[in-house]
N, C-alpha and C positions, 0 to 999 in steps of 0.2 A: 631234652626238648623235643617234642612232636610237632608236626607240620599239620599243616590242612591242606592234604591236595587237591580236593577240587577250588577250594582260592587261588593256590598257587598257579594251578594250569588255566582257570579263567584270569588270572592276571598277566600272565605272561600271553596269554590269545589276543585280549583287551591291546595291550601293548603292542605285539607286531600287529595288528589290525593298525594300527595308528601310524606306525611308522612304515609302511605300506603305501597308507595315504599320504603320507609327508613325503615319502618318496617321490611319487608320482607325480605330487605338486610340484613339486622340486624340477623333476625333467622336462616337464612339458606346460607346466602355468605359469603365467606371470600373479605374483603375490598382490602387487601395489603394496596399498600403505591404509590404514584404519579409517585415513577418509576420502579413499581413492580407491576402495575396494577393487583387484583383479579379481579374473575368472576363478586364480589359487586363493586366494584368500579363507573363502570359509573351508575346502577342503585340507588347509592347514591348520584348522584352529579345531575342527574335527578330530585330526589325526592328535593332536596336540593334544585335547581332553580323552582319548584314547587311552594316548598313553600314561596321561597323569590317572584316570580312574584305575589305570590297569596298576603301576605301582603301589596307589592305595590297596588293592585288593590280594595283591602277593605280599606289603607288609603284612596285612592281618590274617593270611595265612600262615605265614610267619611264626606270628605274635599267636594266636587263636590252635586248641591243642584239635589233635588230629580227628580227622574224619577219613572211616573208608570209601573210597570211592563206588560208587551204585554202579551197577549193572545197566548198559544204555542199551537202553527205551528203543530200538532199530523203529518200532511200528510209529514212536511218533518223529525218530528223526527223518524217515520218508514223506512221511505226510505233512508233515507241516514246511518243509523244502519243494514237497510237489503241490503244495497249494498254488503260488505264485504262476509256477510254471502251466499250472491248468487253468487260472485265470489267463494267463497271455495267451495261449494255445485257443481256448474257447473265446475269445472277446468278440476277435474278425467274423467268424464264421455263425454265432451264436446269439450273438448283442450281450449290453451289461449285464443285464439279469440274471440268466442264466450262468454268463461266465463267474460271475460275484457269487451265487449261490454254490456252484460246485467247487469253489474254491472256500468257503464257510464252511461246507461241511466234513469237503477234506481236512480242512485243520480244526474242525472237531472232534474228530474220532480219533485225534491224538493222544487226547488222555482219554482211559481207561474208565474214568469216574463221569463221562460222558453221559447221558439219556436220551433218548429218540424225542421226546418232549421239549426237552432244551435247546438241541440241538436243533431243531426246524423253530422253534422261537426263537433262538440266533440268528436261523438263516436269514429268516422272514425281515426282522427288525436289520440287520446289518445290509443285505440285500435295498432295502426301502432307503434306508438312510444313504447310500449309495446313488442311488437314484436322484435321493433330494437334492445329495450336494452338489454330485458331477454335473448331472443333465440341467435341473434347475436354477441351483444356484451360481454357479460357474458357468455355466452356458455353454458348458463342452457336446457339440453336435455327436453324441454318441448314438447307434443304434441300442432300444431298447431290447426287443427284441427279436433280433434281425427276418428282414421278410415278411413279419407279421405289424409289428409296434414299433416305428422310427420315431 
């Protein structure tokens, strides 16, 4: 019998991701109850479907015959980890725009199969719709961008 490793190890991840969350909840939320909702409550139902998705995914690597595991991608596990962070980093100092845009592009040029064409037609379209929903539709006083467009 052969295994599929990259199942098994995204299911066993899946899973302590879960009970992480289930922990946590545990020390410091209170749960309630399904129609008394606590602050714990959906971080344990989270943590819950974690770890049910995470055993589905290690049965059927299990069950499913083996796969080598690939060579990681470093260029895109930077880049799409430092997206976040250069959105937060640029937001304050920046406004939305800008910070949404440098954060689209850096987690585009994480895959390889990327185009400079798409890539700024991502920006553009994810960037605007950003805009509609935060600033607009939500009415979050955010600067657009800052010192020039509030």
């Amino acid at each position: 019998m052969t295994l599929n490793n990259k199942d098994i190890l995204a299911g066993v991840v899946f899973a302590l991701c879960g009970a992480f969350f289930i922990v946590q909840t545990l020390l410091g939320l209170d749960i309630g109850s399904p129609l008394e909702m606590g602050p714990g409550y959906f971080p344990m139902m989270i943590g819950t479907l974690l770890i049910a998705f995470g055993a589905v995914i290690l049965v059927n690597g299990v069950l499913k015959g083996a796969e080598a595991l690939e060579r990681l991608n470093w260029r895109s596990i930077i880049l799409i980890a430092a997206a976040p962070v250069l959105f937060g980093v640029l937001i304050q100092p920046t406004g939305l725009v800008p910070a949404t845009a440098a954060a689209v592009i850096a987690s585009c040029f994480a895959s390889s199969r990327m185009t400079m064409t798409f890539a700024l037609g991502l920006t553009v379209g994810l960037t605007a719709g950003c805009v509609i929903v935060f600033r607009f539709l939500l009415g979050l006083n955010l600067a657009l961008i800052s010192g020039i467009w509030s």
